[in-house]
N, C-alpha and C positions, 0 to 999 in steps of 0.2 A: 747501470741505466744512464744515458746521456740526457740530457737538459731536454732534446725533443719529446725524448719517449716521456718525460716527467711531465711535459707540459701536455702533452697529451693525455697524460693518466688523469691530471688535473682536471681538463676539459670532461672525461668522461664521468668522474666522482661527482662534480658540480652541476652536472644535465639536468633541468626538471626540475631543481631541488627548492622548495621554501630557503628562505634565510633570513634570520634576526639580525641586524645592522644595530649596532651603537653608533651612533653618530657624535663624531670628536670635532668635523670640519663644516660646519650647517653651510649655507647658502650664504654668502656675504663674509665667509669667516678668513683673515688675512695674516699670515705671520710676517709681514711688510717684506720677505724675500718675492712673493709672489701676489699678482692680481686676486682681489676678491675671489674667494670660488664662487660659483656661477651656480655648482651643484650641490648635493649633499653630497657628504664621503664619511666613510664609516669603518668599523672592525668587526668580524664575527667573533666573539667573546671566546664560543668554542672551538675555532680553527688558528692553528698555527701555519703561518704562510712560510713560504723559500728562506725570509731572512730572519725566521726565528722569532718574528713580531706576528701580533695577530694579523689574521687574514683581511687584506683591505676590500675595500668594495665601494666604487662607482654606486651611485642611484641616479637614474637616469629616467625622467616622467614627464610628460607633457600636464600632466594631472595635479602633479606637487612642485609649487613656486614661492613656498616661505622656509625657512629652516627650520628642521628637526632635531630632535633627542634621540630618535631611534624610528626603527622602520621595520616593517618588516614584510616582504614580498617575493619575486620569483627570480632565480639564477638567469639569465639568460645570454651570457659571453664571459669570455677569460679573455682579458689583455695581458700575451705575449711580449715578456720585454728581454729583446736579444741581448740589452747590454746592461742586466740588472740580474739578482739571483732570486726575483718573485715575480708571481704575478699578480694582478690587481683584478677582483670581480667586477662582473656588473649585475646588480638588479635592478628589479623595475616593478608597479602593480602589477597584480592578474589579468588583468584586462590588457595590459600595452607588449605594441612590439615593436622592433628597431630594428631595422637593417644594419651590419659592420659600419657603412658608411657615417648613418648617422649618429652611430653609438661614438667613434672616431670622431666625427665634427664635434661632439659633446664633451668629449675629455680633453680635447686637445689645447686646453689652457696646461694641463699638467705634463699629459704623454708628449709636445711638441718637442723635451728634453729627454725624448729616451726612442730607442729604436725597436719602437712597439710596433703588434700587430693585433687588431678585434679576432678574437674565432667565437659564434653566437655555436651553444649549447644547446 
């Protein structure tokens, strides 16, 4: 199977799906190589991602703007990274939705180092 077809299997296993996010990176959180995040970002405890670490995950809400411990809400895109061996999720509440674009405008403090692309689920 080639990297396409896997990131596509991805896209399709992830559709619709609830997910529980631990949250490692809250809103404000900074390892001084990179600007404050902006968002939450998180792991699903029970998924292993491309590079053998757990599975990461974007949260991405017009609704949530303090930092988290954890979260838990709806799949709604896989970020393709051509020049990386994982992808990165994204979820959001039940009630919200995003266009690629502005899921993209939203990560692109992190993704602007890698030659990603949004595909929403």
């Amino acid at each position: 199977m080639n990297h396409v077809q896997a990131w596509a299997r991805s896209v399709i296993a992830v559709a619709s799906k609830s997910v529980f996010v631990k949250v490692d990176r809250p809103i404000g959180f900074s390892d001084k190589s990179h600007a404050p995040y902006p968002i939450n970002y998180g792991y699903v405890p029970t998924v292993t991602g491309g590079d053998g670490e757990k599975q990461d995950v974007y949260i991405v809400s017009d609704l949530i703007n303090e930092p988290l411990q954890s979260f838990e809400g709806k799949l709604i895109a896989v970020v393709h990274r051509a020049d990386d061996n994982e992808e990165k999720w994204v979820a959001t509440t039940e009630n919200e939705t995003f266009s690629a674009a502005e899921i993209a405008a939203r990560i692109h403090f992190m993704e602007q180092y890698f030659d990603s692309t949004v595909a929403l689920v």
